[in-house]
PyMOL Python script that loads the backbone (N, CA, C, O; Angstrom):
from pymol import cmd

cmd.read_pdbstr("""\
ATOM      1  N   UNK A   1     -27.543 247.273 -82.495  1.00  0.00           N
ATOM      2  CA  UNK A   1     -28.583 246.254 -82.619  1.00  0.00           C
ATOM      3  C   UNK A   1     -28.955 246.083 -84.089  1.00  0.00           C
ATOM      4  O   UNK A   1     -28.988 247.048 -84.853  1.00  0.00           O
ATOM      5  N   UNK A   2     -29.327 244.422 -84.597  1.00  0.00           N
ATOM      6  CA  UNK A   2     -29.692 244.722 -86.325  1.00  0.00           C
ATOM      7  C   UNK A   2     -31.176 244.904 -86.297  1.00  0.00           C
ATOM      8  O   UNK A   2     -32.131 244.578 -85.592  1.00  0.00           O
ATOM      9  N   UNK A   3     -30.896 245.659 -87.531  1.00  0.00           N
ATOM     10  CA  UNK A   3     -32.492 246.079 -87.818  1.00  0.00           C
ATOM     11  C   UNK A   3     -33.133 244.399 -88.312  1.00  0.00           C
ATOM     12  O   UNK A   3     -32.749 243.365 -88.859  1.00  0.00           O
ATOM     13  N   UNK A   4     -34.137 244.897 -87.793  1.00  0.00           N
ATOM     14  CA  UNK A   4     -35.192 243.378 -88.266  1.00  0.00           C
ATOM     15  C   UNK A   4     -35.463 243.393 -89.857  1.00  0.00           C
ATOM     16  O   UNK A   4     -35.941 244.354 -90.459  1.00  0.00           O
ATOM     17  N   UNK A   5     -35.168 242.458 -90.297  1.00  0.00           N
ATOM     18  CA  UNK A   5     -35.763 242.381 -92.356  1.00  0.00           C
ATOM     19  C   UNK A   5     -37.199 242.802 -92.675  1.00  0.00           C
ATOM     20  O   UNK A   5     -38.099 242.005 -92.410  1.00  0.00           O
ATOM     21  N   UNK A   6     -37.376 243.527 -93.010  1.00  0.00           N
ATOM     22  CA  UNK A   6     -39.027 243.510 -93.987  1.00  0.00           C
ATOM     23  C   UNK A   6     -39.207 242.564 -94.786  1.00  0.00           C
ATOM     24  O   UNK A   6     -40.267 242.052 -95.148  1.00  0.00           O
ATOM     25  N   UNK A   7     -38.380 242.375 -95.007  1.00  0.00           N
ATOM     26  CA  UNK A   7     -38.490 240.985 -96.561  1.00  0.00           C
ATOM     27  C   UNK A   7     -38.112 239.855 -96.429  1.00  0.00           C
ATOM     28  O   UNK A   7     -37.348 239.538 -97.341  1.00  0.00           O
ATOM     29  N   UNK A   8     -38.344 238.835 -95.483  1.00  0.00           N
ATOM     30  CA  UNK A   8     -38.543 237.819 -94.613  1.00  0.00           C
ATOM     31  C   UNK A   8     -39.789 237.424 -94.851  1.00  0.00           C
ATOM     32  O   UNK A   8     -40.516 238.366 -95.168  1.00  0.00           O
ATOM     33  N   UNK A   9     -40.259 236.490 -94.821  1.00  0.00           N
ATOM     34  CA  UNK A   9     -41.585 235.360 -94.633  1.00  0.00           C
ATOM     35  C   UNK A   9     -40.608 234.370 -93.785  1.00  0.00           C
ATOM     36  O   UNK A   9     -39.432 234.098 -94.028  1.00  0.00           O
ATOM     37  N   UNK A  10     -41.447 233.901 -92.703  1.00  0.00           N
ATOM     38  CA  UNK A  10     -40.625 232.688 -92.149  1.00  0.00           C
ATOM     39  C   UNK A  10     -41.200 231.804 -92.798  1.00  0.00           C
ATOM     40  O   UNK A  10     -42.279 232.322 -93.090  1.00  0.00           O
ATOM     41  N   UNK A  11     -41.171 230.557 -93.315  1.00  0.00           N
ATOM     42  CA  UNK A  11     -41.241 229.801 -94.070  1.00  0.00           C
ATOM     43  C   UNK A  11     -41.733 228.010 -92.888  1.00  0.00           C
ATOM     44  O   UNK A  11     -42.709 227.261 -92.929  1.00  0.00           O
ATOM     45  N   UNK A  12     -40.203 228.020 -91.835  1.00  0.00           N
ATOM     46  CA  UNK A  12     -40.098 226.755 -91.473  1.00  0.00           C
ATOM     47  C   UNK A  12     -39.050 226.524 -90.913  1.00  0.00           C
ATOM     48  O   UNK A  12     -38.413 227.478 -90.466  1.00  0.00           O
ATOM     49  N   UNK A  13     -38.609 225.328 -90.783  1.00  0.00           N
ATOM     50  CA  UNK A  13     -37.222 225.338 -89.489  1.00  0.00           C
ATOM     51  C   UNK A  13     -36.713 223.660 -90.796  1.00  0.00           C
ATOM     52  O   UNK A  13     -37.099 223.134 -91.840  1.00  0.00           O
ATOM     53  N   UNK A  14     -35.356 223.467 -89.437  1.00  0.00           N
ATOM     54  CA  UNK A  14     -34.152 222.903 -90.507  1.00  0.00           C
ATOM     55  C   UNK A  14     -34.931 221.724 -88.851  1.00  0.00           C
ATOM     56  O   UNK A  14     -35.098 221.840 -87.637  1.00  0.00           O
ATOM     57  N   UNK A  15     -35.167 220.642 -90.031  1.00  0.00           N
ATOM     58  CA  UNK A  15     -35.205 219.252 -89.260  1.00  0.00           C
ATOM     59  C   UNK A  15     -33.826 218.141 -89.031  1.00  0.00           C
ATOM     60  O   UNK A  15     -33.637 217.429 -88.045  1.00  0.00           O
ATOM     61  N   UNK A  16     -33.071 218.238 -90.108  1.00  0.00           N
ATOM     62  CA  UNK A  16     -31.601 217.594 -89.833  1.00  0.00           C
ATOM     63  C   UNK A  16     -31.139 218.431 -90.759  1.00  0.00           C
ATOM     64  O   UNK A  16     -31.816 219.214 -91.426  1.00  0.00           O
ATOM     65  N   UNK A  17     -29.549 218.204 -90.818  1.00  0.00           N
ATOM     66  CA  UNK A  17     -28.524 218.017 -91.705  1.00  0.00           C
ATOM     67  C   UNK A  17     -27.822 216.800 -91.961  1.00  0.00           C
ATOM     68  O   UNK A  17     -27.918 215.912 -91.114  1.00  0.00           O
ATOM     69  N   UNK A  18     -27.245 216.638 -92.818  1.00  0.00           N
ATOM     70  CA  UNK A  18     -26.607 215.502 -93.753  1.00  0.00           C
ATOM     71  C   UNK A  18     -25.108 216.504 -94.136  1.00  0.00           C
ATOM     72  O   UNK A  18     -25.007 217.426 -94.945  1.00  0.00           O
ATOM     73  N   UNK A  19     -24.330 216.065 -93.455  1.00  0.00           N
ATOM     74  CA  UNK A  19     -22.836 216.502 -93.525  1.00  0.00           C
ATOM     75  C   UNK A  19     -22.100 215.648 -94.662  1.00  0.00           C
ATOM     76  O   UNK A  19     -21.155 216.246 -95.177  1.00  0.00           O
ATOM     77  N   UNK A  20     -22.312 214.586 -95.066  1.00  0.00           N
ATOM     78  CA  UNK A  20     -21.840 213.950 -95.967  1.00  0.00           C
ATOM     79  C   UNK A  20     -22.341 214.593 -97.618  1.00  0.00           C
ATOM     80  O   UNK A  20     -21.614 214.616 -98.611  1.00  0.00           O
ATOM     81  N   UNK A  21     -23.262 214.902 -97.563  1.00  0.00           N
ATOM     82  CA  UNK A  21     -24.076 215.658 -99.077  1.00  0.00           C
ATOM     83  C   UNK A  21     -24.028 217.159 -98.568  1.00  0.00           C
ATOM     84  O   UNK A  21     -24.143 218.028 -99.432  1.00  0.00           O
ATOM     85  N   UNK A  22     -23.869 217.551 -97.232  1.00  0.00           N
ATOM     86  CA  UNK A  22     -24.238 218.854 -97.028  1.00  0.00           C
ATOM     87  C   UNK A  22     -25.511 219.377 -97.669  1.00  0.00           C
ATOM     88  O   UNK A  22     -25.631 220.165 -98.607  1.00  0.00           O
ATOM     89  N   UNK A  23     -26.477 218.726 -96.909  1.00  0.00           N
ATOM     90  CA  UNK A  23     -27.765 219.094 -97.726  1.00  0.00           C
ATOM     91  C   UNK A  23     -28.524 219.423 -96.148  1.00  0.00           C
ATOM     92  O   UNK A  23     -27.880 219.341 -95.102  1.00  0.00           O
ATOM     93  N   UNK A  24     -30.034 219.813 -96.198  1.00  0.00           N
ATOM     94  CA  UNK A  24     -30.817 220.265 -94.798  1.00  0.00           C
ATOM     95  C   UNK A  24     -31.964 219.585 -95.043  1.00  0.00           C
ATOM     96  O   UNK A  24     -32.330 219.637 -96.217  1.00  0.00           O
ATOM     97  N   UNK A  25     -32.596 219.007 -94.350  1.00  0.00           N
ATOM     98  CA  UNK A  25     -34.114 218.557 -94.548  1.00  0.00           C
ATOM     99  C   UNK A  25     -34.725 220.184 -93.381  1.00  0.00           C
ATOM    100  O   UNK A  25     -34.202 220.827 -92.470  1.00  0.00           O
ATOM    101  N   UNK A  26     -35.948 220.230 -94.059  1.00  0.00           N
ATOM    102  CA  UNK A  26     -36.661 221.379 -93.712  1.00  0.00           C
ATOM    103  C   UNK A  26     -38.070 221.122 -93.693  1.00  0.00           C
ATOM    104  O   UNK A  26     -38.658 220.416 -94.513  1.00  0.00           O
ATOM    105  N   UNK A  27     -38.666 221.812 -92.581  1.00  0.00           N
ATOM    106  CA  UNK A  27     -39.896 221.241 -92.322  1.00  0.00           C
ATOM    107  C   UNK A  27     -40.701 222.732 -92.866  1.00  0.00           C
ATOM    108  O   UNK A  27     -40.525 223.848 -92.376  1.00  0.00           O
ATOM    109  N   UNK A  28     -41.584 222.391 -93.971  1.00  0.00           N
ATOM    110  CA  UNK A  28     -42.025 223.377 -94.604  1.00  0.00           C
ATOM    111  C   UNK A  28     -43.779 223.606 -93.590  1.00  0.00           C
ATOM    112  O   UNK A  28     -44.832 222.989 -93.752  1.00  0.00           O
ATOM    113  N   UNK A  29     -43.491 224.566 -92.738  1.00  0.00           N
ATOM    114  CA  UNK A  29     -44.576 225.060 -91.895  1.00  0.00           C
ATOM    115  C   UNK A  29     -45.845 225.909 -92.381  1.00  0.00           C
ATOM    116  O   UNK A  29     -46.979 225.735 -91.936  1.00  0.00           O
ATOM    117  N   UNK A  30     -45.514 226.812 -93.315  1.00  0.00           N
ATOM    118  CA  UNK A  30     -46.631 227.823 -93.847  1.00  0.00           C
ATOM    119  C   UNK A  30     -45.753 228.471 -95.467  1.00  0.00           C
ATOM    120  O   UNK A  30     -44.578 228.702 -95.752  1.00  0.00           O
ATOM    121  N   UNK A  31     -46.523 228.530 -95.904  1.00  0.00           N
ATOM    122  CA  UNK A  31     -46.421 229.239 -97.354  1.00  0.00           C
ATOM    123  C   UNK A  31     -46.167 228.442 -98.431  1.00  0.00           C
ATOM    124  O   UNK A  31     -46.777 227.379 -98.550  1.00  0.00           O
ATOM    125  N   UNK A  32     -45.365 228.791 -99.226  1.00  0.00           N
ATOM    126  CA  UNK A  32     -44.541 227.280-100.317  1.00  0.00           C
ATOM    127  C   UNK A  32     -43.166 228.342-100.889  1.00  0.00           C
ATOM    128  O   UNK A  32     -43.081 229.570-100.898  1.00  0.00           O
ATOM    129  N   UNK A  33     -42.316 227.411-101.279  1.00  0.00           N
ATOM    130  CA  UNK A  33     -40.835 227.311-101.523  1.00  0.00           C
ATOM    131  C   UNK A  33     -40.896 226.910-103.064  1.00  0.00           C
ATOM    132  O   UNK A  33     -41.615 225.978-103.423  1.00  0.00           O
ATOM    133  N   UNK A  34     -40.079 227.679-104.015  1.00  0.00           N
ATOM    134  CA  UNK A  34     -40.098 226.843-105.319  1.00  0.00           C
ATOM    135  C   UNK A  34     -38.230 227.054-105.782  1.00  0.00           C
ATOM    136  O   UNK A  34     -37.316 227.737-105.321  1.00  0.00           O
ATOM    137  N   UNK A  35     -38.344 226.127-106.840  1.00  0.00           N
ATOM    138  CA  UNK A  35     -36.675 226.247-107.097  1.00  0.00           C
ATOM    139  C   UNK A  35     -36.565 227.799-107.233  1.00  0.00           C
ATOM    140  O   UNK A  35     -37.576 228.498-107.281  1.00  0.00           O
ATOM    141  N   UNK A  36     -35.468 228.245-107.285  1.00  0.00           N
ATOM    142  CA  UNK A  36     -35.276 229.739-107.888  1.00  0.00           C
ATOM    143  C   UNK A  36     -35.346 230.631-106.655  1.00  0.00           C
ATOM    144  O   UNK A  36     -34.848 231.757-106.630  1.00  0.00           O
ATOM    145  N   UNK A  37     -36.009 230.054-105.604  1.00  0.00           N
ATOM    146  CA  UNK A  37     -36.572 231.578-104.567  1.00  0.00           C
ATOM    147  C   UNK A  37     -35.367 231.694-103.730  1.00  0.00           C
ATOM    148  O   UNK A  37     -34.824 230.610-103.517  1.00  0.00           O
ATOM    149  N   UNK A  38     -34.783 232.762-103.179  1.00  0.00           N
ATOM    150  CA  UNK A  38     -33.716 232.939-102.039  1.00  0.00           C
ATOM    151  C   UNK A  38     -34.243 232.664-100.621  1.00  0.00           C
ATOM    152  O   UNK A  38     -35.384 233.023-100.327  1.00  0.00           O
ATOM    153  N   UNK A  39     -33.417 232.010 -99.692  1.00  0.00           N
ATOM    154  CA  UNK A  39     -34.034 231.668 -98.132  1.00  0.00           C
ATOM    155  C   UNK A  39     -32.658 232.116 -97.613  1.00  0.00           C
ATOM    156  O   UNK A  39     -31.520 232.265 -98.058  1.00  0.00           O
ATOM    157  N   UNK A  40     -33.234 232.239 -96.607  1.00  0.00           N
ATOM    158  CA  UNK A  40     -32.472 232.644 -95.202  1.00  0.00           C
ATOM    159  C   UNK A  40     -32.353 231.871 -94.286  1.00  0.00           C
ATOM    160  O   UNK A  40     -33.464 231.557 -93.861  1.00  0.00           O
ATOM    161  N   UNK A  41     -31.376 231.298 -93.648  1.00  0.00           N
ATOM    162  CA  UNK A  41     -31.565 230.064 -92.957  1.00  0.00           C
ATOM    163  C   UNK A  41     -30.914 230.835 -91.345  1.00  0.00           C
ATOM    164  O   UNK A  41     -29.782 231.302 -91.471  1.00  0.00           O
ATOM    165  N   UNK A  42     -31.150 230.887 -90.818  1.00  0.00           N
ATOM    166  CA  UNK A  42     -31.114 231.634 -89.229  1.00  0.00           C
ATOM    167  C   UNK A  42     -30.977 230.942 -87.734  1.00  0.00           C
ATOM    168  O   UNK A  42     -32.061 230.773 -87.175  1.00  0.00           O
ATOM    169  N   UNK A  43     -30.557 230.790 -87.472  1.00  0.00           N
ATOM    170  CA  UNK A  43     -29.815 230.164 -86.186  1.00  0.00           C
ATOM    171  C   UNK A  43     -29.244 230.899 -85.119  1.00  0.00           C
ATOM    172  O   UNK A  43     -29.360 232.124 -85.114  1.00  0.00           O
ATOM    173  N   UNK A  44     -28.570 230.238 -84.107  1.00  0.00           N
ATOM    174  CA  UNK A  44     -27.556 230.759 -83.131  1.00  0.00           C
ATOM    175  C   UNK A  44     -26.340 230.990 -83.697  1.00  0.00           C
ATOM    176  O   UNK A  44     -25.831 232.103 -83.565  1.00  0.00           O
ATOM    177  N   UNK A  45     -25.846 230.220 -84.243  1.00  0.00           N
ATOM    178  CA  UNK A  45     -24.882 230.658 -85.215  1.00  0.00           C
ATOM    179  C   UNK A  45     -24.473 230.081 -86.692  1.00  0.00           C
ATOM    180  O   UNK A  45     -23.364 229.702 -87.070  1.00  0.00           O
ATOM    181  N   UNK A  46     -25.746 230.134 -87.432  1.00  0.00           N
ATOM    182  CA  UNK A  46     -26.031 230.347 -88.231  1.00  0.00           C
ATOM    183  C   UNK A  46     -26.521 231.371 -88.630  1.00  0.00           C
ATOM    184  O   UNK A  46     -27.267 232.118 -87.997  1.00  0.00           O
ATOM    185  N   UNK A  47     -25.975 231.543 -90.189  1.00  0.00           N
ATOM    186  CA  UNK A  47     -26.577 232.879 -91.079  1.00  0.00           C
ATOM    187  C   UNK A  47     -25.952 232.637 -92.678  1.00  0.00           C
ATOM    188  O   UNK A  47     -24.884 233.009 -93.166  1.00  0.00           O
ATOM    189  N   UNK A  48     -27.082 231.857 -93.264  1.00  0.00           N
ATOM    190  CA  UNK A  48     -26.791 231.290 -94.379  1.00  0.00           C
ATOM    191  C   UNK A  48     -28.067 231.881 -95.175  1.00  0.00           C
ATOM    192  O   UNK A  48     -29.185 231.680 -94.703  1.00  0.00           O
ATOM    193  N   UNK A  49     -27.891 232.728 -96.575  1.00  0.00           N
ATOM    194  CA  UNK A  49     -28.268 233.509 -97.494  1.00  0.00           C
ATOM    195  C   UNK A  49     -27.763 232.457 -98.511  1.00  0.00           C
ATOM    196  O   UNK A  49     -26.651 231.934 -98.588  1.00  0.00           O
ATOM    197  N   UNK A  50     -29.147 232.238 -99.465  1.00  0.00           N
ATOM    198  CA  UNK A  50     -28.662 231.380-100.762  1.00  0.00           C
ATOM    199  C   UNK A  50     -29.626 231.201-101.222  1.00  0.00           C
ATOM    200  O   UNK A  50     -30.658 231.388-100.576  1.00  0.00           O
ATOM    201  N   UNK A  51     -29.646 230.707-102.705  1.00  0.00           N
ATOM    202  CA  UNK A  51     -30.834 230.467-103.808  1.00  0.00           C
ATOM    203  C   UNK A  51     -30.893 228.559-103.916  1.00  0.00           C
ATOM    204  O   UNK A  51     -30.119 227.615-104.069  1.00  0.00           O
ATOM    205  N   UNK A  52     -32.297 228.818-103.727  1.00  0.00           N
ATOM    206  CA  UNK A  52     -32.415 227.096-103.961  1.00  0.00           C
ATOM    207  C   UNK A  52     -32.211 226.356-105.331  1.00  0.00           C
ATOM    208  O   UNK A  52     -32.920 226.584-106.311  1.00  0.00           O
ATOM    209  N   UNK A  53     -31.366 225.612-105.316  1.00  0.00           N
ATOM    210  CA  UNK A  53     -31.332 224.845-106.849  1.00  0.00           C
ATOM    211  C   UNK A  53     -32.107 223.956-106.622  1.00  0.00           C
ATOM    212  O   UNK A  53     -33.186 224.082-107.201  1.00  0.00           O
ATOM    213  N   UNK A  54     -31.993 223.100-106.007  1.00  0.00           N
ATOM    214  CA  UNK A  54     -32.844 222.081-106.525  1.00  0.00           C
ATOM    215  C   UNK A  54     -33.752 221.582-105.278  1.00  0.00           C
ATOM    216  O   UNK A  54     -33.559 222.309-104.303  1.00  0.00           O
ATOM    217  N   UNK A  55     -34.707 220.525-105.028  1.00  0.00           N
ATOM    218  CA  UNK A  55     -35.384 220.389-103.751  1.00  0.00           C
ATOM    219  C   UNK A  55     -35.627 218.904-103.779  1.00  0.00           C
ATOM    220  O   UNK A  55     -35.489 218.543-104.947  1.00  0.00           O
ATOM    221  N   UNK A  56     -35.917 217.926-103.034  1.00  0.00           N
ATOM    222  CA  UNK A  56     -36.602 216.941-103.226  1.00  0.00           C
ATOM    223  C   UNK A  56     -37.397 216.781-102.572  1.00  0.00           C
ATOM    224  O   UNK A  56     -37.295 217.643-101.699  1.00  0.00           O
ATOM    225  N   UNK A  57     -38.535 215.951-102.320  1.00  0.00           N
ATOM    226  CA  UNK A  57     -39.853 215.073-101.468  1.00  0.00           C
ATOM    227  C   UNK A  57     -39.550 213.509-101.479  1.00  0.00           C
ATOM    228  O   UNK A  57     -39.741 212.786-102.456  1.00  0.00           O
ATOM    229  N   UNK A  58     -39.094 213.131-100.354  1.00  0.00           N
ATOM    230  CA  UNK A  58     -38.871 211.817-100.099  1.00  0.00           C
ATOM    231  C   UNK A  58     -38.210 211.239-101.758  1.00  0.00           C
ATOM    232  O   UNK A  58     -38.911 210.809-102.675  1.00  0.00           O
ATOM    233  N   UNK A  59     -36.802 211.379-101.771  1.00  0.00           N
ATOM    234  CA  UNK A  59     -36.105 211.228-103.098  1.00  0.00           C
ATOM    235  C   UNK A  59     -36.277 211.842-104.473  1.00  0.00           C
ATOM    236  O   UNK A  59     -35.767 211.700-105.585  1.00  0.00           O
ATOM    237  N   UNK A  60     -37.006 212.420-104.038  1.00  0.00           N
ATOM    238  CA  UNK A  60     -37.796 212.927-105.558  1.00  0.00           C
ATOM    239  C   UNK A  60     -37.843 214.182-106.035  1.00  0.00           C
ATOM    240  O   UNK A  60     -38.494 215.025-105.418  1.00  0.00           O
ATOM    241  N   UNK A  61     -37.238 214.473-107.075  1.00  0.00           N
ATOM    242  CA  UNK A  61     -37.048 216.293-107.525  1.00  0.00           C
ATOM    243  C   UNK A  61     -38.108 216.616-107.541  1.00  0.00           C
ATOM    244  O   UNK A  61     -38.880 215.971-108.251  1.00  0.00           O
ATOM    245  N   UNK A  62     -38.633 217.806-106.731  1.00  0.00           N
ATOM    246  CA  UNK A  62     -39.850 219.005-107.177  1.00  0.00           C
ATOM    247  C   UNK A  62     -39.272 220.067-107.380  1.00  0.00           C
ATOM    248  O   UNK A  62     -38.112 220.398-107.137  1.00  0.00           O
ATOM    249  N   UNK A  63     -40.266 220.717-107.926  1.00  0.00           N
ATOM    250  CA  UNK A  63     -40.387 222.113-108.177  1.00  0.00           C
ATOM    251  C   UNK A  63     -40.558 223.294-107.478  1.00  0.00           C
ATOM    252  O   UNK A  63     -39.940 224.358-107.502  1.00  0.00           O
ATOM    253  N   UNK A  64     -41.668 222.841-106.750  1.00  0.00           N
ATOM    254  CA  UNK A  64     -42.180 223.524-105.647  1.00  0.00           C
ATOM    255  C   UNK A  64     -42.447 222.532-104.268  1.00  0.00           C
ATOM    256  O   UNK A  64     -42.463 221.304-104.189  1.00  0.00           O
ATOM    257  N   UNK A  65     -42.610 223.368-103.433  1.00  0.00           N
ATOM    258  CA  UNK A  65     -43.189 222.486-101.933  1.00  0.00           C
ATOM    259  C   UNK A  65     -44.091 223.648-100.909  1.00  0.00           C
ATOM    260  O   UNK A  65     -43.642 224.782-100.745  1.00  0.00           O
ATOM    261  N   UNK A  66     -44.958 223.350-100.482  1.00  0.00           N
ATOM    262  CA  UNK A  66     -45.791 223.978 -99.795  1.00  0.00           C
ATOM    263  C   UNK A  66     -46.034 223.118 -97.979  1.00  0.00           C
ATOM    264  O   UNK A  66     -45.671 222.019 -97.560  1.00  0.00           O
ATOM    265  N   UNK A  67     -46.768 224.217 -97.347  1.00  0.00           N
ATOM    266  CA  UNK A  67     -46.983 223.800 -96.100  1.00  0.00           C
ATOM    267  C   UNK A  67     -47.113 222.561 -95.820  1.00  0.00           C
ATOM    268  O   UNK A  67     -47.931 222.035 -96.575  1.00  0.00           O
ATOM    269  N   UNK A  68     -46.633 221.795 -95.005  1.00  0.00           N
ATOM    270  CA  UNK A  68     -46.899 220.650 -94.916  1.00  0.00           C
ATOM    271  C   UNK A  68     -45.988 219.725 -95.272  1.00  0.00           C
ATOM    272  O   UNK A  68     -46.011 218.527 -94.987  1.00  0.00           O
ATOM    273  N   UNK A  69     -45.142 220.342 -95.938  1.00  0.00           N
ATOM    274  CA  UNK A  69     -43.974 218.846 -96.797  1.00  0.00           C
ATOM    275  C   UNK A  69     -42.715 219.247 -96.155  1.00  0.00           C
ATOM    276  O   UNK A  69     -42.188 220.330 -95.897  1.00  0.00           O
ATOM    277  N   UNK A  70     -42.407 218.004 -95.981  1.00  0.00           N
ATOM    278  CA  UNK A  70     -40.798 217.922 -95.472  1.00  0.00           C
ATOM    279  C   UNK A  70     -39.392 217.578 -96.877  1.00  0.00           C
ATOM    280  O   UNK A  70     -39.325 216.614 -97.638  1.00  0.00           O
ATOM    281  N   UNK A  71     -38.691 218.478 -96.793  1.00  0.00           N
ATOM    282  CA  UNK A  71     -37.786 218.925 -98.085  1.00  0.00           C
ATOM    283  C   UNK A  71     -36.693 218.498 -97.770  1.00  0.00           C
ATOM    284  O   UNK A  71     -36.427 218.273 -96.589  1.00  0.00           O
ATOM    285  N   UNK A  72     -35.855 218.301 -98.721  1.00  0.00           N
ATOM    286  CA  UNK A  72     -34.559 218.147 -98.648  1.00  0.00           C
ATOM    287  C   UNK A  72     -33.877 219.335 -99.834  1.00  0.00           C
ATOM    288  O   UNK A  72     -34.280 219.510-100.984  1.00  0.00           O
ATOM    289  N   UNK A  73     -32.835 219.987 -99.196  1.00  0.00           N
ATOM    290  CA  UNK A  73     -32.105 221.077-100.865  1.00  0.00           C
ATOM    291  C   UNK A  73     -30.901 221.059-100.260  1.00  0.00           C
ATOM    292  O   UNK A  73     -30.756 220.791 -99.067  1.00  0.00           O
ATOM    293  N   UNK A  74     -29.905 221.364-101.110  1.00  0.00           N
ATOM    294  CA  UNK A  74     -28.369 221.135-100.875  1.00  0.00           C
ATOM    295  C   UNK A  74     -28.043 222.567-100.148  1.00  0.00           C
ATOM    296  O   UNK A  74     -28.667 223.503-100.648  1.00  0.00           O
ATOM    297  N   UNK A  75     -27.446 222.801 -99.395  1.00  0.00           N
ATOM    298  CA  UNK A  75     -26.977 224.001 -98.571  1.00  0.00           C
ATOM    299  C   UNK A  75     -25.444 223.991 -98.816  1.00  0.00           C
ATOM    300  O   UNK A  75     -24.884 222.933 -99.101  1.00  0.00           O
ATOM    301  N   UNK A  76     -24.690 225.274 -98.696  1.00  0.00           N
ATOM    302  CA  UNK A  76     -23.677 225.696 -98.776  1.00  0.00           C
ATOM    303  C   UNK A  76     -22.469 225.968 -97.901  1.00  0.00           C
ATOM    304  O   UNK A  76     -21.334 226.372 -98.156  1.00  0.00           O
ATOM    305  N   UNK A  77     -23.322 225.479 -96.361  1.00  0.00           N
ATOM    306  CA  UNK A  77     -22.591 225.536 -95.636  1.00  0.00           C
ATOM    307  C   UNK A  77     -23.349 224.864 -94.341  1.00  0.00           C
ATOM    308  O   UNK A  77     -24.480 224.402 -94.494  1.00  0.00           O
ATOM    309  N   UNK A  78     -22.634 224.818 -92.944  1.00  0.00           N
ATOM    310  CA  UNK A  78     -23.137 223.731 -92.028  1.00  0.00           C
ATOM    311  C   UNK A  78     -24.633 224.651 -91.261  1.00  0.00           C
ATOM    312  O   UNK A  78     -24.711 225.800 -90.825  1.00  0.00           O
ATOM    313  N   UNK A  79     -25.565 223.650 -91.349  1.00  0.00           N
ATOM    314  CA  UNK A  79     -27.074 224.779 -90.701  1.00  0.00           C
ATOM    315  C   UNK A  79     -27.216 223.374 -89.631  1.00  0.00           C
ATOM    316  O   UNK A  79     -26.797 222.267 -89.968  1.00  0.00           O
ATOM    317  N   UNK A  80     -27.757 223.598 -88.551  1.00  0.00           N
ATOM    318  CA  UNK A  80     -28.147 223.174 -87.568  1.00  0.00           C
ATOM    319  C   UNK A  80     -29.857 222.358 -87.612  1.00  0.00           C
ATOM    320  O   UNK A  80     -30.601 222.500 -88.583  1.00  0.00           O
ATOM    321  N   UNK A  81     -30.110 221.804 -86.789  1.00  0.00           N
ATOM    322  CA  UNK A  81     -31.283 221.435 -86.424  1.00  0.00           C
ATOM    323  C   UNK A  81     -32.095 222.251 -85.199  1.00  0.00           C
ATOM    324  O   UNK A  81     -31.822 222.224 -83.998  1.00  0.00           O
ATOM    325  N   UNK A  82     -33.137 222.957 -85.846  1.00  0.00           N
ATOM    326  CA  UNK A  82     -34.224 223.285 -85.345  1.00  0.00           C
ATOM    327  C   UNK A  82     -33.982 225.482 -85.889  1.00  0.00           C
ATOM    328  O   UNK A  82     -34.826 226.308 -85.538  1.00  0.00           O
ATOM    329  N   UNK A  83     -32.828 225.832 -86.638  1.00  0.00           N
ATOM    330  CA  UNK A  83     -32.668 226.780 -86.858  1.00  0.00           C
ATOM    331  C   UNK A  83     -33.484 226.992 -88.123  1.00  0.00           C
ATOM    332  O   UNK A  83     -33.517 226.131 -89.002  1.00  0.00           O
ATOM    333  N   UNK A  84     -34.339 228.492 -88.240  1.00  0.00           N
ATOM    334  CA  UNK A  84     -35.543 228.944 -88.742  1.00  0.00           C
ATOM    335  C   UNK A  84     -35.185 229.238 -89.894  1.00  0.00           C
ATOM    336  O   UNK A  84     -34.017 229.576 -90.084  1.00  0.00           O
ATOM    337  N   UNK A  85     -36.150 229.176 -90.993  1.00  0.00           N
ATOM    338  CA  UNK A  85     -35.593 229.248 -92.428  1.00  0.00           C
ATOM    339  C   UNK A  85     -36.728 230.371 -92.841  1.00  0.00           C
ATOM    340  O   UNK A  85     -37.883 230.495 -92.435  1.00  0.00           O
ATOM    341  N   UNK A  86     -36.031 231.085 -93.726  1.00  0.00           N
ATOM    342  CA  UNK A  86     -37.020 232.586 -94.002  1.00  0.00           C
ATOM    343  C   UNK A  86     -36.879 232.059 -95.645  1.00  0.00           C
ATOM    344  O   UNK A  86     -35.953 231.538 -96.266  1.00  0.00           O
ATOM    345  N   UNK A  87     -38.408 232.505 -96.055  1.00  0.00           N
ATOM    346  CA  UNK A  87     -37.757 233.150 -97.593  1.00  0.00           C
ATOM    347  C   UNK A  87     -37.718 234.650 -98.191  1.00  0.00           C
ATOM    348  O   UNK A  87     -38.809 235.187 -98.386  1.00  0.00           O
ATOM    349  N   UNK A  88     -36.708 235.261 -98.454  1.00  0.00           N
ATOM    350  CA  UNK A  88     -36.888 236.373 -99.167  1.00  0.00           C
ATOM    351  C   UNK A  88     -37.912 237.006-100.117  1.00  0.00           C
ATOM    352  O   UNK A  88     -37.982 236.912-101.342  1.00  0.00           O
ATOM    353  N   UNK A  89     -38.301 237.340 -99.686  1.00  0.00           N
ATOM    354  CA  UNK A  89     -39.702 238.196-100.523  1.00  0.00           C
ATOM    355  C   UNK A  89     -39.489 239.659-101.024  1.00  0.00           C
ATOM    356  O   UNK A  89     -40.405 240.258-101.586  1.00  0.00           O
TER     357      UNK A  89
END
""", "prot")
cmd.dss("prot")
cmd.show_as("cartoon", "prot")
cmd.util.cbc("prot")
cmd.orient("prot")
């Protein structure tokens, strides 16, 4: 059985993907996300570990994003809709 992470914050869940950019829109539920931080993106079969480069808000580069905002960041590989996104702490 895997051990559960200590260093997890759940963050929020994956609202679509975009297979053409391979990017995730993410529905940012509790805390905030900034460029630079590592997430965990978690699924049924998903298990995607990676550092955020860049983010947007409705077209638009930020920096950061907090509860409440819906994101877009480029992902590295295929993540699903409605699979839970952690950030590493």
């Amino acid at each position: 059985m895997e051990e559960e992470r200590k260093d997890l914050e759940e963050i929020g869940l994956v609202t679509d993907f975009f297979s053409h950019v391979s990017a995730a829109a993410i529905q940012i539920d509790r805390g905030s996300l900034k460029v630079g931080d590592k997430i965990l993106i978690q699924g049924h079969t998903t298990n995607l570990e990676q550092v955020v480069d860049s983010m947007q808000i409705e077209k638009k580069s930020v920096e950061e994003a907090n509860a409440g905002d819906n994101i877009g960041i480029k992902v590295s590989e295929r993540v699903r809709k409605r699979d839970k996104v952690f950030k590493v702490i």
